[in-house]
N, C-alpha and C positions, 0 to 999 in steps of 0.2 A: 603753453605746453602743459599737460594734463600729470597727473602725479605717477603712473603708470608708463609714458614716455620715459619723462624725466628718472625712474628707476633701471629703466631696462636701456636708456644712455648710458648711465651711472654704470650696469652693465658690460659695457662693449667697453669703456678706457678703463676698468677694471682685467679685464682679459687680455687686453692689448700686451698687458704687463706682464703676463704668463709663457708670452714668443721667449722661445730662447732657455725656459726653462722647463718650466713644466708641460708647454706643447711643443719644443722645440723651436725649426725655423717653419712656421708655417705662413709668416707676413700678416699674420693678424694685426700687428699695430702699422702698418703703411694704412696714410692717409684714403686711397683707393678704394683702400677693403672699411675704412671705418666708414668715410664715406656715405659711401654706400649702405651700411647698415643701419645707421644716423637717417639717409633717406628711408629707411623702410620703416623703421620706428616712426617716423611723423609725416608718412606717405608722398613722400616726392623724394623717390629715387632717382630719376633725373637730377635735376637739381646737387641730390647729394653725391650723385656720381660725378656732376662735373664740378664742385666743388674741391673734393678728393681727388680728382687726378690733377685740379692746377696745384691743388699744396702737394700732393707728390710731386711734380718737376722741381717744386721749392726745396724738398728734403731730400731728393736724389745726391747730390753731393757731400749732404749730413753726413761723416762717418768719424766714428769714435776711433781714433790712432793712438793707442798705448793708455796711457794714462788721461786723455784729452775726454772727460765725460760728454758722448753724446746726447741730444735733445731728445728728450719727452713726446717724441713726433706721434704715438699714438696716443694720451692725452691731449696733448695739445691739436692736433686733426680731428678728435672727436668733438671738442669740446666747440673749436671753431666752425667746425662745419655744424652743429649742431644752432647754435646762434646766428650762423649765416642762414639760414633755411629757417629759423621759428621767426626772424626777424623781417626774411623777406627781402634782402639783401644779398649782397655777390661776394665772390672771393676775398674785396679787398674786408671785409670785415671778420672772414675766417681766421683771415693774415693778422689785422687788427687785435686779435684775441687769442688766438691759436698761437703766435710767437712767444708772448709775454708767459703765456700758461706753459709752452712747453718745458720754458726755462727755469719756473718757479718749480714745474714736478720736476724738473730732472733735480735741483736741490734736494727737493723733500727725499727723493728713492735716495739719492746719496746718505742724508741725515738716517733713516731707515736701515740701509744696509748697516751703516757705524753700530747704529742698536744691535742689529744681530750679531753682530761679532761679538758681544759678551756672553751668547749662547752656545761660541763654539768652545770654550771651557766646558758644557756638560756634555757638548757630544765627544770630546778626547776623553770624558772620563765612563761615558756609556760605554765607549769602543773597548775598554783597556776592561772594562768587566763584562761583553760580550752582549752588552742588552741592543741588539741592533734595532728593537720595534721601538727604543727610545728615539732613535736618530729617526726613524719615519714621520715620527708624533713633530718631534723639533719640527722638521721639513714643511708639515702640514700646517703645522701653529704658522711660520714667517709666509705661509701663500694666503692664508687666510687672512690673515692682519693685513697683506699689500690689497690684496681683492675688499674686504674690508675699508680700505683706505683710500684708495681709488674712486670705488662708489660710492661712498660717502657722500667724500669734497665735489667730485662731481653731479651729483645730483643736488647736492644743498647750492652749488653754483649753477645749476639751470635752472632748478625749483624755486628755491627761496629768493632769488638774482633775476629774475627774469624782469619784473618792471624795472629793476636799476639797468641790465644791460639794453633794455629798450629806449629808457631815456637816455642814455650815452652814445647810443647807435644814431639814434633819431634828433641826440643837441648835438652833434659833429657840425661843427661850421662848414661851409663849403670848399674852403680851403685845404680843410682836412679831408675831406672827402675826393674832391682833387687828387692830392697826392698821395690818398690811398692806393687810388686806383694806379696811379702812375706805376706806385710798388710794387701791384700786382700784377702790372705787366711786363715790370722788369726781373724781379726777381723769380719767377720761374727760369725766364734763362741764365739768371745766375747760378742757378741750382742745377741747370743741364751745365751750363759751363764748370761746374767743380766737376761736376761726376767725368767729363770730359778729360779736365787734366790730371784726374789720378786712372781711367783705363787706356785711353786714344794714343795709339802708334801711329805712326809716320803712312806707314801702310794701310791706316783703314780711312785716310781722310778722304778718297775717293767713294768707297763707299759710304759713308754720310753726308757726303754731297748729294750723291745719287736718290739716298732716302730721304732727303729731306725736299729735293726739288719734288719727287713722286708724289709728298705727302704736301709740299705747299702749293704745289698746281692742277691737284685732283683736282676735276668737277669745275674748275673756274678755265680751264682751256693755256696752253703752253706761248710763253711768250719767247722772242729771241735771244733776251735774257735765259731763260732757264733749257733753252734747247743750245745755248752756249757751253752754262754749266754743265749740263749732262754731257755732253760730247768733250768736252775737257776731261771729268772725270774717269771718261769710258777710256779715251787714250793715257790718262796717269795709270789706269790698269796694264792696260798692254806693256807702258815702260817699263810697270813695275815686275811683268810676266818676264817681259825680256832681259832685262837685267838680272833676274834670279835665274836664270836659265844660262844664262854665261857666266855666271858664277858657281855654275852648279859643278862638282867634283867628278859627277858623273859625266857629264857633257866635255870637260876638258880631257877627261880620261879617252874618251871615246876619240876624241880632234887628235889625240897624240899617238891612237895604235893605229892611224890611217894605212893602206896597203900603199907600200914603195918599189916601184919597178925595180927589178935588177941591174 
């Protein structure tokens, strides 16, 4: 990896960090999008695109609830996918490296935010003497130091780390390598199955049947099995059409002003 790569990496999980605040929700830090940009910096976008979308099925169920700090998932997808692609290796090494990192930055942003809380003492006392271009400066100063901080550690980890994480990649026993892989084919759908039990009602299970048979028997040809599925699904629809249709307030109104002979 060239010193120019390695900066304008250092780049992308620097910005990751800026979703939510300073650009809003724009999904900069999903794996997909890092990915992806990860392949363009070291020219195999392929590659980094489908790296990125198997660690995105992994962090789909990622979600921060209250107090419960979410993972580093754009650090940590930059960095993995990043090492999966100069290494010449597959997801399960993104996995490999990308886990461990996302949870060491989500620390650090936590230890970082703590720092800035002693700075919200000067912004109560700019506000109460009206200096507001002080609080912009404040604002400026804590994106610079994260962006600052991000590229840093990230480039000194792919730059200066590159022979260590090549001989760690490359002395993996087979065994470890094994059950990387195993990892990385289970836990994408562990990561569709979180996301699954905090949106999925009773009512859309028909249609995920439907999408998923579509999408697992494109282009290979329909077996009995999945022309099962589908025709199961298609009637849990109807039941489900029917039964909201007799329960409808409208429908029973209409059953009870029927016309009665005299």
């Amino acid at each position: 990896m060239t010193l120019i790569q390695a900066i304008l990496i250092g780049c992308v999980a620097a910005l990751s960090q800026f979703e939510g605040g300073w650009l809003g929700e724009c999904k900069l830090r999903e794996p997909i999008v890092t990915g992806f940009l990860v392949g363009l910096i070291l020219g195999d976008m392929k590659t980094g695109l489908i790296i990125g979308a198997e660690l995105q099925l992994i962090w789909m169920g990622a979600t921060g609830i209250g107090p419960t700090a979410q993972l580093d998932i754009g650090t940590g997808g930059t960095i993995g996918a990043a090492i999966a692609i100069a290494t010449g290796t597959g997801v399960e090494t993104a996995i490999a490296f990308g886990l461990p990192i996302a949870i060491i930055m989500q620390f650090i942003h936590t230890m970082m935010l703590t720092a800035y809380s002693g700075l919200m003492i000067v912004v109560d006392k700019k506000i109460d003497e009206g200096k507001f271009g002080y609080i912009f400066g404040i604002h400026a100063l804590c994106g610079g130091m994260d962006f600052l901080m991000y590229s840093l550690l990230t480039f000194m980890a792919l730059f200066f780390g590159n022979d260590l994480i090549e001989s760690m990649v490359n002395g993996l026993p087979d065994w470890a390598n094994s059950g990387l892989t195993a990892v990385a084919a289970i836990l994408p759908a562990m990561g569709f199955a979180l996301l699954l039990n905090i949106i999925l009602e009773k009512d859309l299970i028909p249609f995920f049947i439907i999408g998923f048979i579509l999408a697992a028997y494109s282009g290979i040809g329909y077996t009995m099995v999945g022309i099962a599925a589908l025709a199961g699904a298609i009637a849990w629809i109807i039941f489900i059409l029917k039964s909201s249709n007799a329960s409808s307030p409208v429908l029973k109104s209409a059953q009870n002003d029927e016309w009665e002979d005299d």
